[in-house]
C-alpha positions in Angstrom: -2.9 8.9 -8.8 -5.6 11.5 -9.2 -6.3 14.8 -10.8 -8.8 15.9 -8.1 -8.2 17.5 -4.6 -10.7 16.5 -2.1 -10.3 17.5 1.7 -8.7 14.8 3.6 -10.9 11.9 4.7 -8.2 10.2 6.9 -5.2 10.9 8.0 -2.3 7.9 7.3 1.2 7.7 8.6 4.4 6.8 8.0 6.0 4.0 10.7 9.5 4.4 11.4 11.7 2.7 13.9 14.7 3.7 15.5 16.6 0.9 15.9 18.4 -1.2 12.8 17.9 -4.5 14.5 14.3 -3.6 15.5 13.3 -2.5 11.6 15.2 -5.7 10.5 13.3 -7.9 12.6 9.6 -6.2 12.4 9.8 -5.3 8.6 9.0 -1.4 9.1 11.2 1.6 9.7 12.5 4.9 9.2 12.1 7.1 6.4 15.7 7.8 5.9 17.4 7.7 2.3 19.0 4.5 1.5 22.5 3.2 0.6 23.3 3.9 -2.9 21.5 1.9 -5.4 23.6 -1.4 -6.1 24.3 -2.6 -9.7 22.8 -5.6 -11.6 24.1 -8.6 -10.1 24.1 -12.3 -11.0 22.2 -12.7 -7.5 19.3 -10.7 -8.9 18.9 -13.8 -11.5 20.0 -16.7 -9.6 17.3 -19.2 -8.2 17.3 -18.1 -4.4 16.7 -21.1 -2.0 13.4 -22.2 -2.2 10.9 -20.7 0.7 9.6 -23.7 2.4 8.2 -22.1 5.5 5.6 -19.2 5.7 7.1 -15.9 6.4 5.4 -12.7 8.0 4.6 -9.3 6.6 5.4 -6.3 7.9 2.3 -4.6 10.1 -0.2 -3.1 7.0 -0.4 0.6 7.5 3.5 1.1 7.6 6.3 1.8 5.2 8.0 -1.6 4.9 11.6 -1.6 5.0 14.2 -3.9 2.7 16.8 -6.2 4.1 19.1 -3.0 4.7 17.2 -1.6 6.7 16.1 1.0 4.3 12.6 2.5 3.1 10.8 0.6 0.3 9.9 3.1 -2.0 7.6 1.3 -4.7 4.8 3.1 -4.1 1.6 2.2 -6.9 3.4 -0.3 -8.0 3.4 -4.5 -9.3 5.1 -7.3 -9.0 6.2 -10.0 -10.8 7.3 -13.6 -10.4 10.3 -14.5 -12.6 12.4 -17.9 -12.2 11.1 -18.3 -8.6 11.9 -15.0 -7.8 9.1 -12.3 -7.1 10.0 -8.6 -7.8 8.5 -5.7 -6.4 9.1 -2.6 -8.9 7.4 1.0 -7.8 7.1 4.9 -7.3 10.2 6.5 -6.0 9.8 10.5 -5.7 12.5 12.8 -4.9 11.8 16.1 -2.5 9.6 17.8 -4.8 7.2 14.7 -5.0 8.3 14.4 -9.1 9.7 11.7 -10.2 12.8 10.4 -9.0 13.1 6.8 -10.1 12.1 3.5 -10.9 13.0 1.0 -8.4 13.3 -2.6 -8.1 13.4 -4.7 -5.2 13.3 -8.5 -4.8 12.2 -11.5 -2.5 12.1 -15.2 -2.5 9.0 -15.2 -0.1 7.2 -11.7 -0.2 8.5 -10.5 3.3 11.8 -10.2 3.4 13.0 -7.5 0.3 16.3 -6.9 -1.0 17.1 -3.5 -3.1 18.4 -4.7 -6.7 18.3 -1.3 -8.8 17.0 1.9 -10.2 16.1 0.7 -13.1 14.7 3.9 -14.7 16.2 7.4 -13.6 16.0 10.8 -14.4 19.0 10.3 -16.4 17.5 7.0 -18.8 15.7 10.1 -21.3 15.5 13.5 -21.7 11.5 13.2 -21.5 12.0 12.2 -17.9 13.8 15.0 -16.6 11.2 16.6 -14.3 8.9 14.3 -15.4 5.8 12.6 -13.3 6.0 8.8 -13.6 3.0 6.8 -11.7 2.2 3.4 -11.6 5.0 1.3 -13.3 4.0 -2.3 -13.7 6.2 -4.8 -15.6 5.6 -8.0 -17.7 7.8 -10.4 -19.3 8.0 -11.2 -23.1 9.3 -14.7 -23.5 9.3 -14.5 -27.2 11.8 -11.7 -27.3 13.2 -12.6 -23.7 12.8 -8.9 -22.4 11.3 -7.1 -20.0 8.8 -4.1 -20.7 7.9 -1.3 -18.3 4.5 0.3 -18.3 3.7 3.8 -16.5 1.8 6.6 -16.7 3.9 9.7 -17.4 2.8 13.5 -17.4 5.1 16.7 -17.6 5.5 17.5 -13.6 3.8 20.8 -14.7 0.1 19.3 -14.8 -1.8 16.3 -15.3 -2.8 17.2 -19.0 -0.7 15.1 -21.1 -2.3 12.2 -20.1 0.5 9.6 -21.9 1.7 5.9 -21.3 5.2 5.5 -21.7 7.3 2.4 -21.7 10.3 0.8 -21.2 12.5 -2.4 -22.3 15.6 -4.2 -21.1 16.7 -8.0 -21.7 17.2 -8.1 -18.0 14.9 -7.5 -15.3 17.1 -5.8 -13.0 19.4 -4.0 -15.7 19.0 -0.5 -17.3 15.9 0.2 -19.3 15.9 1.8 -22.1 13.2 4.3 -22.6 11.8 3.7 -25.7 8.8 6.9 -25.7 5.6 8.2 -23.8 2.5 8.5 -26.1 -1.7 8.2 -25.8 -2.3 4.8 -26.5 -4.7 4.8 -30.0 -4.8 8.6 -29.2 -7.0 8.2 -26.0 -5.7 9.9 -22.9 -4.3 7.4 -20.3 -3.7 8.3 -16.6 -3.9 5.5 -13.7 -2.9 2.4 -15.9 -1.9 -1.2 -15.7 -0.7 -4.0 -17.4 -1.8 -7.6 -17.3 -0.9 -11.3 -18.7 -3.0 -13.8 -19.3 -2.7 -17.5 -19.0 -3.1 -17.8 -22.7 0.4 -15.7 -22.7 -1.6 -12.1 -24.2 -1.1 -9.1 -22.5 -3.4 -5.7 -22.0 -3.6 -2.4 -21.1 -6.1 -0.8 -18.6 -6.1 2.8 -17.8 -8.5 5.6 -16.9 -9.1 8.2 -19.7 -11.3 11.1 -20.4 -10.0 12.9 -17.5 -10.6 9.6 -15.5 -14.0 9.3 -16.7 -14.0 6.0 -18.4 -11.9 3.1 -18.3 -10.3 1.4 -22.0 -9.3 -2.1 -22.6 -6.4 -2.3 -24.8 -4.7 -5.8 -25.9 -1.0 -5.0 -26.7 1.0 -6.6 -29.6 3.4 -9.5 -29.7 6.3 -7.7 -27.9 4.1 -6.1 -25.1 4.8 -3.0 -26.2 2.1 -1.0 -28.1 -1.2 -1.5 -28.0 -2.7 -2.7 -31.0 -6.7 -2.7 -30.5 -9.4 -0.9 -28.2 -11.4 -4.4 -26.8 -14.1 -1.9 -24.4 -14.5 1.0 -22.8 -16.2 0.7 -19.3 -19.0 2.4 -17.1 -19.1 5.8 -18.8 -19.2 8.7 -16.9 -18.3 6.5 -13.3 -15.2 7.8 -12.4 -12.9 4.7 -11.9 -9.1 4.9 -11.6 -6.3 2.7 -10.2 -7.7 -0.5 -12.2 -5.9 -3.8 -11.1 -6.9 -6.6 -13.2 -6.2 -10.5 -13.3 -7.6 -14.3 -13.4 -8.3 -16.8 -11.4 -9.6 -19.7 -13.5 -11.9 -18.8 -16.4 -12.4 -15.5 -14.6 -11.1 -12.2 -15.2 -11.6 -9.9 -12.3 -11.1 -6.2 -12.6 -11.0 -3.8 -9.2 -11.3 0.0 -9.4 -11.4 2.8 -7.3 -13.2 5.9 -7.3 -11.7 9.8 -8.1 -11.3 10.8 -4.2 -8.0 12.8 -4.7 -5.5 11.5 -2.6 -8.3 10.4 0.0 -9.4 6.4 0.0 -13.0 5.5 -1.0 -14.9 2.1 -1.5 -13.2 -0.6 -4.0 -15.2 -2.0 -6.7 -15.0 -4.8 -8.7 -16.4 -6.4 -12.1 -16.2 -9.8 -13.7 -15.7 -11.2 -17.0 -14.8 -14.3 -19.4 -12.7 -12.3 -21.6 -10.7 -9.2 -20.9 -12.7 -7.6 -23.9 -16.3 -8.6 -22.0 -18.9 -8.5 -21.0 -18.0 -7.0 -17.9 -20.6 -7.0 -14.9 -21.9 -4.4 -13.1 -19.7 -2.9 -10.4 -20.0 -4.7 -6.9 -18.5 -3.3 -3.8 -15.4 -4.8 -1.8 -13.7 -4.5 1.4 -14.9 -1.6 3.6 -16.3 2.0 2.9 -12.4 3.1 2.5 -10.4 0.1 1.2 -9.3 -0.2 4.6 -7.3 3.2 4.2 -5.5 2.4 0.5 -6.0 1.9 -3.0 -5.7 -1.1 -5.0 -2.3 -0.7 -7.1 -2.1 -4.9 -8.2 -3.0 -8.0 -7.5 -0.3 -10.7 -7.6 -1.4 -14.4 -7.8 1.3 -16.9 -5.3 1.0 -20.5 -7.0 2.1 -23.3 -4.4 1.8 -27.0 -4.3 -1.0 -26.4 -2.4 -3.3 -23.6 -4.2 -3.4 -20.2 -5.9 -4.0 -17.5 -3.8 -4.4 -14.0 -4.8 -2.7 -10.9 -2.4 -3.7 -7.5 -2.9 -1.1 -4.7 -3.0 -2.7 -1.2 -1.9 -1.7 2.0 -1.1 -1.9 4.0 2.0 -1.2 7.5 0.6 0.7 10.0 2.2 -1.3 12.6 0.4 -4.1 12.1 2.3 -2.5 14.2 5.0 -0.4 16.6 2.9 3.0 14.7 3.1 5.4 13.8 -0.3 4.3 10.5 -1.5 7.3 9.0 -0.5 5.8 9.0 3.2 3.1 6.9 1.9 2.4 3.4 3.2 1.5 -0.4 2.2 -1.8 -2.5 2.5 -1.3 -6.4 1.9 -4.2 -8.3 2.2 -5.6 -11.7 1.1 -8.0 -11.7 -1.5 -10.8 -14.5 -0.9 -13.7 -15.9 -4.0 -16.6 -16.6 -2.2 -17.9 -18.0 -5.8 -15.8 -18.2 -9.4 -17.2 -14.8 -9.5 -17.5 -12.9 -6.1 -14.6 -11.2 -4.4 -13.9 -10.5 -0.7 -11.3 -8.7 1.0 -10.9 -8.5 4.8 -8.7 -6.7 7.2 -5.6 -8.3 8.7 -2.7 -6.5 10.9 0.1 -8.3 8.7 -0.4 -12.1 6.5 1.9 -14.9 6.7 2.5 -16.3 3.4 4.0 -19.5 2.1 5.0 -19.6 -1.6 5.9 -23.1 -1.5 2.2 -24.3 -0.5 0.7 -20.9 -2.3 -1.1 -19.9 0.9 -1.6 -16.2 2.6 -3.0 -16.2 5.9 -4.3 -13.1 8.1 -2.6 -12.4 10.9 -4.6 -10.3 14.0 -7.7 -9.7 11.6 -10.7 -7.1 13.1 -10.6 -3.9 11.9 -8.0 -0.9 11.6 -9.4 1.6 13.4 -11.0 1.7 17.3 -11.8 3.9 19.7 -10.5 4.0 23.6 -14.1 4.4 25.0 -14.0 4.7 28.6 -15.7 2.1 30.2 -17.5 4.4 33.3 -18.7 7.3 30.9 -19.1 8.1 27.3 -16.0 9.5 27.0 -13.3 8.9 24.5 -9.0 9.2 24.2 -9.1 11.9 21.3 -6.1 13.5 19.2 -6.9 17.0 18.9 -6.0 18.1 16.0 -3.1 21.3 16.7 -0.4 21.9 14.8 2.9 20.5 15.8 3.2 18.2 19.0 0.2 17.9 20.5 -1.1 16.1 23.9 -3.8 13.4 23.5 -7.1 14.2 25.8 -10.2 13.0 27.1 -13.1 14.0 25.6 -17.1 13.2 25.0 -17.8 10.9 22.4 -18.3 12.1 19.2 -17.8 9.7 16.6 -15.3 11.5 14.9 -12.5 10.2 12.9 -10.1 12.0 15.6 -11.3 9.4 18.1 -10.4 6.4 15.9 -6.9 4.6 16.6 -4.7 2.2 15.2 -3.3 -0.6 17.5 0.3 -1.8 15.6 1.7 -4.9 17.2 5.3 -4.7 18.2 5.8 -7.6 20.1 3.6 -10.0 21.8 3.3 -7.5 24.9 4.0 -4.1 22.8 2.0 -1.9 20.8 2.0 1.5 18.9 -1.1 3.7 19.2 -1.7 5.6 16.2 -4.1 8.4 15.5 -6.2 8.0 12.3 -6.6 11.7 11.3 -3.1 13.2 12.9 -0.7 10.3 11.9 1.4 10.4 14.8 1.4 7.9 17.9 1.4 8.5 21.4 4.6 9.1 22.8 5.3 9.4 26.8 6.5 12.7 27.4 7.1 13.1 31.5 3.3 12.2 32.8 2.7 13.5 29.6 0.8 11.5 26.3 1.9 13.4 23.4 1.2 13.1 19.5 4.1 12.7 18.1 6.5 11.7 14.8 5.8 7.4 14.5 9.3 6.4 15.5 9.0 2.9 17.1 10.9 4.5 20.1 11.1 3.6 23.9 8.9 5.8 24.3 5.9 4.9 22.0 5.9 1.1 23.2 2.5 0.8 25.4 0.4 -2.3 26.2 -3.4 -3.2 26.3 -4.0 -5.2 29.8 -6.7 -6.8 30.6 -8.4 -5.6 33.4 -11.1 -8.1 35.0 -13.6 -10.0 32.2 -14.7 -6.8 30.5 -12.5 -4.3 30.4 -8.5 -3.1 29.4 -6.0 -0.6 30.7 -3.7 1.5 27.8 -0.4 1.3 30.3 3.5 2.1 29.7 5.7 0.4 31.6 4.2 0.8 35.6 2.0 4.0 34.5 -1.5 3.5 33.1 -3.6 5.6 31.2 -5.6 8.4 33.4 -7.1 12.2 32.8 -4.9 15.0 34.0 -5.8 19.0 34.4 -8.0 20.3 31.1 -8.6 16.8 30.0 -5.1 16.2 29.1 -4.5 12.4 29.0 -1.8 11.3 31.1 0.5 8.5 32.9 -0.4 8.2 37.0 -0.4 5.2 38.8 -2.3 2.3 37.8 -4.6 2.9 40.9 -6.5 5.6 39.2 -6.7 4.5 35.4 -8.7 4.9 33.1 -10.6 1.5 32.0 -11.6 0.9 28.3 -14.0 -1.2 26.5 -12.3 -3.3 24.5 -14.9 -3.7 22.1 -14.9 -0.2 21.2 
């Protein structure tokens, strides 16, 4: 995460649904607390039936939901494949946005997650009573069969500590034991991650000098110290979040900038060795990372190909919510050389781990506005505190113009405001901003009206302009028409 506060650049919500069988079957839901945790079981460690079909992702932009039915909270997280499992382990906060746990959740085909285990707690050390624990990431030691936890732990009180701390266990979904939290070679360490090579050596990347720079560590035998400083990169530039990996002979570092809480534009470097040279920093994706921040890349091998899937954060901070409000960003990495990178948006990916591949699903781009199609005119969230009614207003260009459009169904969609995080909700005539729910009430549809234009309606009621520009339901005689390619 970040020591600097910036104002917020774009508002991002949390998707909840009301309905159990509705989250089930769409992958998203509400942000209620969760059964108790379950204990290690042999199912955690069994070989699940192999995934020979791809299987769909929740929509990007919402908190994904496990097989319960219950919030995933693994937020700046990694993931790791281990006897044709993958686990997902992450970020859980309690109330007071401090550290709550560490928790782990599984999948045989990186859509459908099943809860395994806290598997660090308040209660694992006294250093992590009121603690602040970011970005756990986990690796495998074959030699001593065990499994180490990386993170980047600070007091709760500030962020000037600046310590890695680590964790073992011999199984991945048991207790870990907390072994201490310490600069690594003395350097400060904030926004960190750990990485394996095909070669079977592991490193260390994390921000230091108050996020400054960026070190290369390779750690010792066991994974769990680091041993040597291999580089330190672009003094003075202000990279954080580093998620690192290889594809081939390639070594491919992305970074994001100190924003705060607020998204900015991913950049990424290339090497042959993790210790350099490293290129100059290149752009990817779009201006804001599509809304998130890069927290790891997770290579899928199939009988087909190695594809790479980037796991980003949509932070809840962004609009002054706990972190446990924050969402998820999965999207395919593409090389357009050995060493160029390219990420695209997609609504949600279909992946198959069998063959290796992830596919976008609904690709364009996350944001639009609903630009009337008479006038230059635009369906705007207004910004008030509270509930709020959505209205029409002259174009602007602002980010409270911009929407979200979140499949449902084939026929249903939620509208989401970029800079309030609520959706539209039909109150009476009435199109209010309110709480992302996944209710009745929020499903609306785009219709296609004639070759060039689309109607926003709900149910028999379209889209119109009430009394003080309030946006409103009427008959479909008098709607509003949009341009679609707004």
């Amino acid at each position: 995460m970040r020591i600097f506060t910036r104002p917020r650049v774009i508002a991002l919500i949390a998707l909840g649904l009301a309905a159990a069988v509705f989250a089930l079957s769409m992958g998203f839901g509400p942000r209620s607390q969760r059964p108790d945790p379950q204990p290690p079981s042999a199912s955690a460690t069994s070989s699940p039936a192999e995934a020979t079909t791809s299987a769909r992702t929740p929509p990007n932009g919402t908190l994904f939901v496990d097989t319960a039915g219950a919030p995933i909270h693994a937020h700046g997280g990694g993931m790791l494949e281990h006897d044709g499992v993958f686990y997902w382990v992450g970020e859980n906060r309690n109330e007071s946005n401090r550290f709550e746990s560490v928790s782990l959740y599984s999948s045989p085909d990186l859509a459908n997650w099943t809860f395994q285990h806290d598997i660090l707690t308040q209660a694992s050390a006294p250093d992590l009573v009121g603690a602040t624990i970011e970005r756990p990431k986990l690796l495998f030691n074959e030699p001593t069969d065990s499994f180490v936890l990386w993170m980047h732990w600070e007091n709760g009180v500030d962020y000037n500590q600046a310590r890695t701390a680590v964790a073992v266990s011999p199984m991945i979904d048991g207790d870990y034991v907390y072994k201490r939290s310490f600069r690594p070679l003395g350097y400060e360490s904030r926004d960190q991650t750990v990485f394996q090579a095909e070669d079977g050596s592991a490193y260390l990347a994390s921000a230091t000098s108050s996020n400054a720079d960026l070190n290369i560590y390779r750690l010792s035998d066991d994974f769990t110290e680091p041993v040597a400083l291999l580089t330190t990169l672009w003094p003075g530039a202000y990279r954080e979040a580093p998620a690192l990996f290889q594809r081939n002979d390639t070594y491919f570092l992305m970074t994001s900038g100190a924003t705060g809480w607020d998204p900015n534009q991913a950049m990424y470097a290339t090497a042959p060795d993790p210790a350099g040279p490293w290129s100059e920093l290149l752009p990817v994706g779009d201006a804001e990372a599509f809304g998130s921040q890069a927290a790891f890349v997770l290579p899928v091998a199939g009988s087909s190909r190695t594809s790479f899937l980037y796991l980003g954060d949509r932070w809840a901070g962004a609009r002054d919510a706990p972190v446990n409000d924050s969402d998820y960003v999965w999207l395919p990495l593409t090389f357009p050389t050995e060493r160029s990178l390219s990420l695209e948006w997609s609504t949600a990916l279909s992946i198959s781990v069998s063959e290796g591949t992830i596919d976008g699903v609904a690709p364009g781009t996350p944001f639009r506005e609903f630009h009337t199609a008479t006038d230059d005119r635009c369906l705007d969230a207004p910004g008030m505190e509270g509930d709020a009614t959505a209205i029409i207003y002259d174009c602007n260009g602002g980010a409270n113009q911009q929407w979200q459009t979140i499949p449902v169904s084939d026929e249903e969609i939620l509208v989401r405001s970029r800079t309030e995080g609520t959706c539209i909700t039909v109150r009476g005539q009435l199109l209010v901003l309110e709480t992302c729910s996944g209710s009745a009430e929020q499903m609306l549809s785009l219709v296609p009206e004639g070759p060039k234009f689309q109607r926003l309606a709900f149910e028999e009621s379209c889209l119109t302009e009430g009394d003080e520009r309030s946006a409103v339901l009427d008959a479909c005689s008098r709607q509003l028409l949009f341009d679609p390619t707004s």
